[in-house]
C-alpha positions as CSV (number, residue, x, y, z in Angstrom):
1,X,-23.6,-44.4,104.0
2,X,-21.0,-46.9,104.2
3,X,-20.7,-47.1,100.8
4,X,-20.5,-43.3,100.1
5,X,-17.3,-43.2,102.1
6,X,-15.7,-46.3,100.6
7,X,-16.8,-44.6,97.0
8,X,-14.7,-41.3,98.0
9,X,-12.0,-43.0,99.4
10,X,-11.5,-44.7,96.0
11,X,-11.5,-41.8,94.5
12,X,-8.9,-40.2,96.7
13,X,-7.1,-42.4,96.2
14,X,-7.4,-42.4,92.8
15,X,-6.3,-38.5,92.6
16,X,-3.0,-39.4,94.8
17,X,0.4,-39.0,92.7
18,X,2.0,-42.3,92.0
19,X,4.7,-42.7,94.7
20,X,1.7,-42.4,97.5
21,X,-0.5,-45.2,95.5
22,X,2.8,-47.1,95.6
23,X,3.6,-46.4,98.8
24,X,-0.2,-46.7,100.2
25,X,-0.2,-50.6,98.8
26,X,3.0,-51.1,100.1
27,X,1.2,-50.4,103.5
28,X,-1.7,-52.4,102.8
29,X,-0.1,-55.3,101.8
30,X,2.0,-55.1,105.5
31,X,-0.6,-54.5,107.5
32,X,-2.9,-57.1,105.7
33,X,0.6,-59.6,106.3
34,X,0.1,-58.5,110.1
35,X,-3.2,-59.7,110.5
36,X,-2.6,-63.2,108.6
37,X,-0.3,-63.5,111.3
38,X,-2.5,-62.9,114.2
39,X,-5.1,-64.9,112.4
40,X,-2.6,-67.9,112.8
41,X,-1.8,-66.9,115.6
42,X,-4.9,-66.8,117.3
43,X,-5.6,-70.3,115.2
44,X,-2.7,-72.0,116.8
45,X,-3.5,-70.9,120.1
46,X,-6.8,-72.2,120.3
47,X,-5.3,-75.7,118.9
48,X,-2.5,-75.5,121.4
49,X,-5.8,-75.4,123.8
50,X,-7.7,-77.5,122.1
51,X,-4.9,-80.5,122.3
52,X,-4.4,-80.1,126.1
53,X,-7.7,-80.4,127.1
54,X,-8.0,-83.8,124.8
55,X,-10.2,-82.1,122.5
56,X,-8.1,-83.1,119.4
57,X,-8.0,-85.9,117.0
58,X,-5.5,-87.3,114.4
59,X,-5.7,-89.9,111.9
60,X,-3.9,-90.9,108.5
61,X,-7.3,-92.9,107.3
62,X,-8.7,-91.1,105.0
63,X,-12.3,-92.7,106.1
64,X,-12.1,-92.1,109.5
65,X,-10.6,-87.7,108.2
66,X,-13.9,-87.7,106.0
67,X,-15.8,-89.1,109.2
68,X,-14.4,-86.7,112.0
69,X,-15.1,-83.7,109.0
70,X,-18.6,-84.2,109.0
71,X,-19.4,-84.6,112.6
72,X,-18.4,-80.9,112.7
């Protein structure tokens, strides 16, 4: 089913004059912009949290980076 609808949107899509298409992506392109941001966002956040309750480690050896990786 899902794909059915996915399948006509492309095809309305498709059957819009140019300016909408242009104007559509132009949309698109913001809104996917938007929710990168929140992504970080919501990625900083839980770092910010992460670092005050002592849950965070740094280290400029590259052993000891690879080490920390893999415990994960």
């Amino acid at each position: 089913m899902e794909f059915e609808r996915y399948d006509a949107l492309i095809e309305n899509i498709k059957s819009l004059p140019l300016s909408e298409k242009e104007e559509l992506k132009s949309l698109i392109e913001k809104y996917i912009i938007e929710e990168r941001r929140n992504e970080i966002e919501a990625h900083y956040k839980k770092s910010l949290s992460e670092l005050k309750k002592g849950k965070l480690q740094f280290s400029s050896d590259i052993k000891e980076l690879k080490d920390m990786l893999e415990q994960e």
